[in-house]
N, CA, C and O atoms as a CHARMM CRD file, in Angstrom:
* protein
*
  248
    1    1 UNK  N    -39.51400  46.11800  19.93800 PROA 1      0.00000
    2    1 UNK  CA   -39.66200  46.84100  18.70100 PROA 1      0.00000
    3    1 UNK  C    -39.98500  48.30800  18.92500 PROA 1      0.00000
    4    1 UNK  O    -39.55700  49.29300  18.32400 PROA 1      0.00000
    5    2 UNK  N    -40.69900  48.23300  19.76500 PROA 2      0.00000
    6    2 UNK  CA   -41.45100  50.11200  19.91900 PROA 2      0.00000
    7    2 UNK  C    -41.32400  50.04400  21.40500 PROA 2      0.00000
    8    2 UNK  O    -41.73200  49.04300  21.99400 PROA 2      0.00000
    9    3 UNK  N    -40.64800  51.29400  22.21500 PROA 3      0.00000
   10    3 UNK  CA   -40.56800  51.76200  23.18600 PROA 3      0.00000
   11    3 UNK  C    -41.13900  53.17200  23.28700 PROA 3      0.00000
   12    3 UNK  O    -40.70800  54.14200  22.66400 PROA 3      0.00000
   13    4 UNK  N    -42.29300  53.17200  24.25600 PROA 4      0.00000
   14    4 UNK  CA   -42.74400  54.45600  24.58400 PROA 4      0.00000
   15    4 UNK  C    -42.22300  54.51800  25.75300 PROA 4      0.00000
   16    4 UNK  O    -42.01800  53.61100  26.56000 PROA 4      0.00000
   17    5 UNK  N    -41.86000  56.43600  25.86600 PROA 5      0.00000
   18    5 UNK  CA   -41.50800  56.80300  27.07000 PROA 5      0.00000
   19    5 UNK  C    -42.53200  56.87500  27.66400 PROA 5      0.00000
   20    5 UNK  O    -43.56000  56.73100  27.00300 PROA 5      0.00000
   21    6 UNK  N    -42.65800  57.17100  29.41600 PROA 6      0.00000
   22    6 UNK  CA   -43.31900  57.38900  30.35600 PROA 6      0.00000
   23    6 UNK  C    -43.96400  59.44900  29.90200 PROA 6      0.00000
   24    6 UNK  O    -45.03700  59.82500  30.37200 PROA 6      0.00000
   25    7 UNK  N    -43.43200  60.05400  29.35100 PROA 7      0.00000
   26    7 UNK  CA   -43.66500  61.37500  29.01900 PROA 7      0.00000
   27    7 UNK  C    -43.92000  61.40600  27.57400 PROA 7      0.00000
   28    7 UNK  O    -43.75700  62.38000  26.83900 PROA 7      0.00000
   29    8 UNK  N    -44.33600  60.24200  27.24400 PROA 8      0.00000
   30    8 UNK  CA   -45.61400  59.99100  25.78100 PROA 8      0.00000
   31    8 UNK  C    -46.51700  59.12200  26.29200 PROA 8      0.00000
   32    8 UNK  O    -47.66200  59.32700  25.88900 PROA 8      0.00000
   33    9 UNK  N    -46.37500  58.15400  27.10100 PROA 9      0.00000
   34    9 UNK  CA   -47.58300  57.21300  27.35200 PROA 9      0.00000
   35    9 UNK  C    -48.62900  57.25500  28.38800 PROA 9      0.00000
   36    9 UNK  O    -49.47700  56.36300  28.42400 PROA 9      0.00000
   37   10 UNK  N    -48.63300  58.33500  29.32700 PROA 10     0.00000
   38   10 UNK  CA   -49.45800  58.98600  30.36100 PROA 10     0.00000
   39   10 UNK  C    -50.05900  60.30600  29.88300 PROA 10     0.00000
   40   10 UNK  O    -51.25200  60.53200  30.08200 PROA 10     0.00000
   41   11 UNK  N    -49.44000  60.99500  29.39300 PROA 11     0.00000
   42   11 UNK  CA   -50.62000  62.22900  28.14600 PROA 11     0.00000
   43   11 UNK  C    -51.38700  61.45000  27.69900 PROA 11     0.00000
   44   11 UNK  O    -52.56300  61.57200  28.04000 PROA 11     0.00000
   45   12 UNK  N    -50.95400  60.21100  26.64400 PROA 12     0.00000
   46   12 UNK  CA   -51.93000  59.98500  25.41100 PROA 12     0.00000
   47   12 UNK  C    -52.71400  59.39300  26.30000 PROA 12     0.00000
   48   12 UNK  O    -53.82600  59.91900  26.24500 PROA 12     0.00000
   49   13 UNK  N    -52.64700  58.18100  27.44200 PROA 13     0.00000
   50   13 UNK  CA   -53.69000  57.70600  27.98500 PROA 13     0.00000
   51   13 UNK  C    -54.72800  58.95300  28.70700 PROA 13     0.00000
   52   13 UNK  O    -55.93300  58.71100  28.62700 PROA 13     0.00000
   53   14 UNK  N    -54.44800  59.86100  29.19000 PROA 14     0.00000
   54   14 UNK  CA   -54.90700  60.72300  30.04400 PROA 14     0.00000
   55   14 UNK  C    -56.09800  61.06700  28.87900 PROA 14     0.00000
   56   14 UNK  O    -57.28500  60.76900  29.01600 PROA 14     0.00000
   57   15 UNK  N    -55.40600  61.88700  27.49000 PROA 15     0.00000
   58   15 UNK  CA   -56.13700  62.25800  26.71700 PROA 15     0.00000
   59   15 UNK  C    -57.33700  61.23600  25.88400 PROA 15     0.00000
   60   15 UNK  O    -58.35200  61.60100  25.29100 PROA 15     0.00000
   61   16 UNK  N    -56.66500  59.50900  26.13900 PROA 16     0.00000
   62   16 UNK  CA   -57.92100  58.94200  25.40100 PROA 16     0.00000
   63   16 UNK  C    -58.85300  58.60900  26.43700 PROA 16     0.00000
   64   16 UNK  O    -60.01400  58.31100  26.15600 PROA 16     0.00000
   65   17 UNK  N    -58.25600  58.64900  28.09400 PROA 17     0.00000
   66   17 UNK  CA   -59.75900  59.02300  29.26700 PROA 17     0.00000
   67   17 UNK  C    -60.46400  60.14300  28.71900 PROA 17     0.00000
   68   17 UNK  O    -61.62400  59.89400  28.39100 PROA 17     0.00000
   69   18 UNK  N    -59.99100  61.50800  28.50700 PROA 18     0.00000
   70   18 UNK  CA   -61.28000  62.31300  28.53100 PROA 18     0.00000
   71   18 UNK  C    -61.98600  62.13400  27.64100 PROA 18     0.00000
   72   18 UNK  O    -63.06000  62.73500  27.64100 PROA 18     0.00000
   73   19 UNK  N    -61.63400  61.19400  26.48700 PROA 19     0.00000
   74   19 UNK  CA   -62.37800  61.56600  25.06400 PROA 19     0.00000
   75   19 UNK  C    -63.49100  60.07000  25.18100 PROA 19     0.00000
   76   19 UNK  O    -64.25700  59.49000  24.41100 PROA 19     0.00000
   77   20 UNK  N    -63.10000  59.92100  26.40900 PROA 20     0.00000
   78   20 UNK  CA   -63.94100  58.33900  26.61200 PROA 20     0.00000
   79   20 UNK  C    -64.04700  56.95400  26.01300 PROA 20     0.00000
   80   20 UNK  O    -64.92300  56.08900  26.01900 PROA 20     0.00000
   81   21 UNK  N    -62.48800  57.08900  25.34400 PROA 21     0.00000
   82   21 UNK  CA   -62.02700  55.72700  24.82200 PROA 21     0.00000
   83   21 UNK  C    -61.95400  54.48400  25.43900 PROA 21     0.00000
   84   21 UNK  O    -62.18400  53.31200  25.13800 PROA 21     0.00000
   85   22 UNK  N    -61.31800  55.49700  26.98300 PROA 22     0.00000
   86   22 UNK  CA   -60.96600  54.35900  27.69200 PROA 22     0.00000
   87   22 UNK  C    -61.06700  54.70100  28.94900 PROA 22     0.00000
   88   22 UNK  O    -60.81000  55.86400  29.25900 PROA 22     0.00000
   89   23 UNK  N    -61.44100  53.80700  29.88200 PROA 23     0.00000
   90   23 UNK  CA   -61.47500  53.96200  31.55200 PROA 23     0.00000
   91   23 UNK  C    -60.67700  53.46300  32.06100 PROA 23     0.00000
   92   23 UNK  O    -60.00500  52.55900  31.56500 PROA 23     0.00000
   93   24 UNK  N    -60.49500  54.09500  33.60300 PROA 24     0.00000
   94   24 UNK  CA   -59.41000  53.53600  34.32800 PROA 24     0.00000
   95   24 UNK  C    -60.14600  53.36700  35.48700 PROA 24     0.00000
   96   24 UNK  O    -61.23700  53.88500  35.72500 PROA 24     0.00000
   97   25 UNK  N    -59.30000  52.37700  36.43500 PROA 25     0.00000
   98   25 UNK  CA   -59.63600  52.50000  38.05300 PROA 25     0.00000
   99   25 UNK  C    -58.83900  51.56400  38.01400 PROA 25     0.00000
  100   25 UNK  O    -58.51400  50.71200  37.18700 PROA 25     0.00000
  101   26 UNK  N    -58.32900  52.07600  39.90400 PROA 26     0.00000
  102   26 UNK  CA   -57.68000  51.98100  40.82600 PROA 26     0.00000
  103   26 UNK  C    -57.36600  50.66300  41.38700 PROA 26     0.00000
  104   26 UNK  O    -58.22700  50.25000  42.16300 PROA 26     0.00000
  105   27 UNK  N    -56.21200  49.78500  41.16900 PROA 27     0.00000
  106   27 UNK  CA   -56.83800  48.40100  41.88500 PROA 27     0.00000
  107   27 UNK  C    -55.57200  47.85200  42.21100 PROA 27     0.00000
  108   27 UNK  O    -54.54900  48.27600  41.67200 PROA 27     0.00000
  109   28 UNK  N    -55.55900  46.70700  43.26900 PROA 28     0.00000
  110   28 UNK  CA   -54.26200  46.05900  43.46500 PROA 28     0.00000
  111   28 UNK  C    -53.28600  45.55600  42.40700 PROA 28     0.00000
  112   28 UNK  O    -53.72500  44.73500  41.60200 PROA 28     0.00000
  113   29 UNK  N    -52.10500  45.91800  42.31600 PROA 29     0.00000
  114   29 UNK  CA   -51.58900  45.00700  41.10600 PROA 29     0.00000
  115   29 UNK  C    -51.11300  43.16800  41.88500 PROA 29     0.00000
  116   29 UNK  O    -51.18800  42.78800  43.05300 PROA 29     0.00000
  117   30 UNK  N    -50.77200  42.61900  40.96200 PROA 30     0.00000
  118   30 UNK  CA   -50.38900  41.28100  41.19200 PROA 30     0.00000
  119   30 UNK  C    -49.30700  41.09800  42.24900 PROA 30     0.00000
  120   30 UNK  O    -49.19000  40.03000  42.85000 PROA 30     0.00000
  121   31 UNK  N    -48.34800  42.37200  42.52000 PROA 31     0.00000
  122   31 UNK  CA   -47.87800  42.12000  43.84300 PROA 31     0.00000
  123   31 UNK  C    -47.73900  42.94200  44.80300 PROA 31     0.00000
  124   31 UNK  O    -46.74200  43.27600  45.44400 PROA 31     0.00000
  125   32 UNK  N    -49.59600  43.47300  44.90200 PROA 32     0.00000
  126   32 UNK  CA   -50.24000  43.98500  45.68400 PROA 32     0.00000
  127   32 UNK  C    -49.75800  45.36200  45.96800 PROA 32     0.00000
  128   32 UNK  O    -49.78300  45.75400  47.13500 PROA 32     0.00000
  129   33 UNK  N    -49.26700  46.23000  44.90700 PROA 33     0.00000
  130   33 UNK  CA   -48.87600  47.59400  44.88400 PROA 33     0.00000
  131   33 UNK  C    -50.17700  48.02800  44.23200 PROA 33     0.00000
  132   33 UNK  O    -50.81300  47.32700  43.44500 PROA 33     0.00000
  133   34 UNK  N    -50.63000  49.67300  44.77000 PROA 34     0.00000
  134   34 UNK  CA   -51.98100  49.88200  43.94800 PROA 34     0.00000
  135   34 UNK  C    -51.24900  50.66700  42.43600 PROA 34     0.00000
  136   34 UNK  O    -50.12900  51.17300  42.38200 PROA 34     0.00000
  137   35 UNK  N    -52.00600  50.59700  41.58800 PROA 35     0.00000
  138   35 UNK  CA   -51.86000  50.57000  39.86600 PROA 35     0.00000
  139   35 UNK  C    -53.32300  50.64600  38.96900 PROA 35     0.00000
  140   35 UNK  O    -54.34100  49.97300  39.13200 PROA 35     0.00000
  141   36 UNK  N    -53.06500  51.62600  38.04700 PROA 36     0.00000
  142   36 UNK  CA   -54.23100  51.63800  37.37600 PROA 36     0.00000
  143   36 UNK  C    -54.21100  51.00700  36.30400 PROA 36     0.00000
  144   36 UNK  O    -53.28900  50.78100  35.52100 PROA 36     0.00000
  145   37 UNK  N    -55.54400  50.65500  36.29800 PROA 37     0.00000
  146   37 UNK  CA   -55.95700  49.47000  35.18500 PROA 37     0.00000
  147   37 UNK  C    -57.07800  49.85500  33.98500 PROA 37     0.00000
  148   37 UNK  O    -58.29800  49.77000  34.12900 PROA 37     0.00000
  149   38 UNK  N    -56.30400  50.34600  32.64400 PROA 38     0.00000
  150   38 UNK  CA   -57.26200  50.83400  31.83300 PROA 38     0.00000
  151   38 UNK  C    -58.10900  49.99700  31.01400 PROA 38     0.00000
  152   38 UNK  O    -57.80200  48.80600  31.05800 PROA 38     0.00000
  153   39 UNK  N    -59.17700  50.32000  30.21500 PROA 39     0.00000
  154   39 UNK  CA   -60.07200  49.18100  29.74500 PROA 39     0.00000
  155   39 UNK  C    -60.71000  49.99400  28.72300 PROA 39     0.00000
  156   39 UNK  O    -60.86600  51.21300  28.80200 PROA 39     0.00000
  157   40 UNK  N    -61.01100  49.37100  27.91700 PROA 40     0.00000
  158   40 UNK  CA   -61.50500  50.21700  26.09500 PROA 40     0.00000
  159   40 UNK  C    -62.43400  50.13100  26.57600 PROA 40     0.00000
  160   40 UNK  O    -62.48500  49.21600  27.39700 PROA 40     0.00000
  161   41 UNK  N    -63.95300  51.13800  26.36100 PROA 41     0.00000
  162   41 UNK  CA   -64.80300  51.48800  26.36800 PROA 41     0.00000
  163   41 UNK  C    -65.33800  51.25300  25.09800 PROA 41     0.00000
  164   41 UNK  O    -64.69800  51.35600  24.05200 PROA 41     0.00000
  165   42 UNK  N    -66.81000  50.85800  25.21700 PROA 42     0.00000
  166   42 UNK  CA   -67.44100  50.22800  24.01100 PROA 42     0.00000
  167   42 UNK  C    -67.35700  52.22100  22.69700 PROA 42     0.00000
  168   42 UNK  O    -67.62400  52.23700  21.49500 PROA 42     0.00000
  169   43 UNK  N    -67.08800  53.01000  23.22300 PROA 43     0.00000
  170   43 UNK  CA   -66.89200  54.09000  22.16500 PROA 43     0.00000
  171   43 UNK  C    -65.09000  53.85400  21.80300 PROA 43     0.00000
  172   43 UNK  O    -64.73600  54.32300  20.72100 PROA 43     0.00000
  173   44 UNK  N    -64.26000  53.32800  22.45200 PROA 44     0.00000
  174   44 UNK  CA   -63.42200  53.16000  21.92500 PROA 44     0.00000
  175   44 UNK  C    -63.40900  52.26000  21.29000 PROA 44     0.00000
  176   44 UNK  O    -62.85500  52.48300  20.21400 PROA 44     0.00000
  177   45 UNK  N    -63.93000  50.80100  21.46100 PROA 45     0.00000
  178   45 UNK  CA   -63.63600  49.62000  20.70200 PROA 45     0.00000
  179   45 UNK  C    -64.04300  50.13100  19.25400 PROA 45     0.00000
  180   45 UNK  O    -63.38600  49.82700  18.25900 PROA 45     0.00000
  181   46 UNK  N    -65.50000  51.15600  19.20100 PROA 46     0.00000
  182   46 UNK  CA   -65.73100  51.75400  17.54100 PROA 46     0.00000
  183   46 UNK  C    -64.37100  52.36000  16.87100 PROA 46     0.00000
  184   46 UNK  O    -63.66500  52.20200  15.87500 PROA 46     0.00000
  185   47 UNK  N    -64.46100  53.21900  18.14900 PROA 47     0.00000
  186   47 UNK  CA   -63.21400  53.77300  17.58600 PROA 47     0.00000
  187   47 UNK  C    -61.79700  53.45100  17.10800 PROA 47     0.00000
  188   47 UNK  O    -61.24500  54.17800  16.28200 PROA 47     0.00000
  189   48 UNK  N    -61.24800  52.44500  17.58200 PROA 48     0.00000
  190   48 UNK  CA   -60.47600  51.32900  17.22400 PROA 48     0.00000
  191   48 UNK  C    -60.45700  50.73900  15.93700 PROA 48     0.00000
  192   48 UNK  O    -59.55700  50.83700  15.10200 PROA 48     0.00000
  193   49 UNK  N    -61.65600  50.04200  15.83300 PROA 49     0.00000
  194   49 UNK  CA   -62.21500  49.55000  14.67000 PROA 49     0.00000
  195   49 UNK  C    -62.31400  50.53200  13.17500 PROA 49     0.00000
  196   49 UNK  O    -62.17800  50.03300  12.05800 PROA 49     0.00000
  197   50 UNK  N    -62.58400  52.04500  13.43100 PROA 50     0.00000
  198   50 UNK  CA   -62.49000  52.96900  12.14600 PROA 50     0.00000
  199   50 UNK  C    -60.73900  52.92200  12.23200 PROA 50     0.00000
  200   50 UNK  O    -60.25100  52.88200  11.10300 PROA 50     0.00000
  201   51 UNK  N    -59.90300  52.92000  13.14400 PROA 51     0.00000
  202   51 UNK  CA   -58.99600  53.77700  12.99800 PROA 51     0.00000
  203   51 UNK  C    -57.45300  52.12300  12.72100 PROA 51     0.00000
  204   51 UNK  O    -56.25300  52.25900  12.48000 PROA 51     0.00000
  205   52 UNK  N    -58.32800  50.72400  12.92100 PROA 52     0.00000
  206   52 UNK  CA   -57.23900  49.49600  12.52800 PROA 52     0.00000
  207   52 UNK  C    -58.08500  49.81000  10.80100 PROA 52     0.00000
  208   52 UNK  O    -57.27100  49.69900   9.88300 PROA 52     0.00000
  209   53 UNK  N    -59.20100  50.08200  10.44700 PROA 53     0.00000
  210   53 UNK  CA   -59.62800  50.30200   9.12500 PROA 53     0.00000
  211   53 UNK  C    -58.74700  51.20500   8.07400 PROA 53     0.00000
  212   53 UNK  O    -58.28000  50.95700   6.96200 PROA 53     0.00000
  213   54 UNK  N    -58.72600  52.50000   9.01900 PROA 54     0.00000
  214   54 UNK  CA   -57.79700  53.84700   7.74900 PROA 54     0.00000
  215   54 UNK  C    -55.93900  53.37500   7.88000 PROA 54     0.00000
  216   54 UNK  O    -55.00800  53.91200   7.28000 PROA 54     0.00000
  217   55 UNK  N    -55.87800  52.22100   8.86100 PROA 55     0.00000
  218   55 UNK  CA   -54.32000  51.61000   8.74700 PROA 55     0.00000
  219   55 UNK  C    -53.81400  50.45800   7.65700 PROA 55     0.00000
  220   55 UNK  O    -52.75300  50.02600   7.20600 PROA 55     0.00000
  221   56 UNK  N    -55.52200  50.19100   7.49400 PROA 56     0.00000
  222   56 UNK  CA   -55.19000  48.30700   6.61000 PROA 56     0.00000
  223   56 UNK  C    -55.32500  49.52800   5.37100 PROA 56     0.00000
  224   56 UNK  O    -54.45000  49.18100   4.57900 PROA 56     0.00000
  225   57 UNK  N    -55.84800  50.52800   4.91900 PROA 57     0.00000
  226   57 UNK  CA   -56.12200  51.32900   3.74300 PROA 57     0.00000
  227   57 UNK  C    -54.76300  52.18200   3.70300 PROA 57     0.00000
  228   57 UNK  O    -54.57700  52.46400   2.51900 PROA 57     0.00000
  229   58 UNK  N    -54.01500  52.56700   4.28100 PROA 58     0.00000
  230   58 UNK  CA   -52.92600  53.36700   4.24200 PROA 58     0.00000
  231   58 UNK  C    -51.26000  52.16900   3.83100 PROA 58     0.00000
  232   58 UNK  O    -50.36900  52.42400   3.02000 PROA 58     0.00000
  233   59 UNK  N    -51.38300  50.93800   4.73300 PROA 59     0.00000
  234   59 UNK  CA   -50.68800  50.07200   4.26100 PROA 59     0.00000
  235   59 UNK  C    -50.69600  49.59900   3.26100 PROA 59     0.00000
  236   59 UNK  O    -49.60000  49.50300   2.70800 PROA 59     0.00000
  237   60 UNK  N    -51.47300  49.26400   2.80100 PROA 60     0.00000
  238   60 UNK  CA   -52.15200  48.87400   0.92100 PROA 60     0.00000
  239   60 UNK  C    -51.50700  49.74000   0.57700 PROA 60     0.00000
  240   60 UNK  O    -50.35500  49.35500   0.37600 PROA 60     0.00000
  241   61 UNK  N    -51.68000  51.00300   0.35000 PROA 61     0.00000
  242   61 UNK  CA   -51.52000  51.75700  -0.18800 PROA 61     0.00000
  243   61 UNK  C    -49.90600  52.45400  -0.66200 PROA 61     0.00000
  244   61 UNK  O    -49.60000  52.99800  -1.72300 PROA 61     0.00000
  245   62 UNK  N    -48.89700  52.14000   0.80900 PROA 62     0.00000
  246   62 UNK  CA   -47.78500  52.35900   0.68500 PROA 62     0.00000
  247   62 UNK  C    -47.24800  50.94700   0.06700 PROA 62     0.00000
  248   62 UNK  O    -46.05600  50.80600  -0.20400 PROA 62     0.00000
C-alpha cells in the first residue's frame, strides 16, 4: 500500500533520533549482517499516542 523511499525513510528516522522518539543501536541482523535496530522511547510512545489521537479526530472529521 505505502512505499517509502530510502531518501524519505533515513532523514525522518535520523530526525525522530534527535528529537528522542526513538533509539537505535547496532546489532546482528538474522543473517548475521550488522543493521540498526530502532525502538520507541517511552517520550515517543507519548508522543505517538497525542499524534494516533489528532488522526482518529481528523478522520472523523473528513
Amino acid at each position: 500500500m505505502l512505499q517509502v523511499s530510502d531518501g524519505s525513510l533515513y532523514p525522518a528516522l535520523h530526525k525522530l533520533e534527535q528529537q528522542s522518539w526513538i533509539s537505535a543501536k547496532w546489532k546482528p541482523s538474522e543473517n548475521n549482517r550488522r543493521a540498526k535496530f530502532y525502538s520507541l522511547t517511552r517520550l515517543g510512545l507519548k508522543n505517538l499516542e497525542k499524534e494516533a489521537a489528532n488522526w482518529g479526530r481528523l478522520s472523523v472529521a473528513i
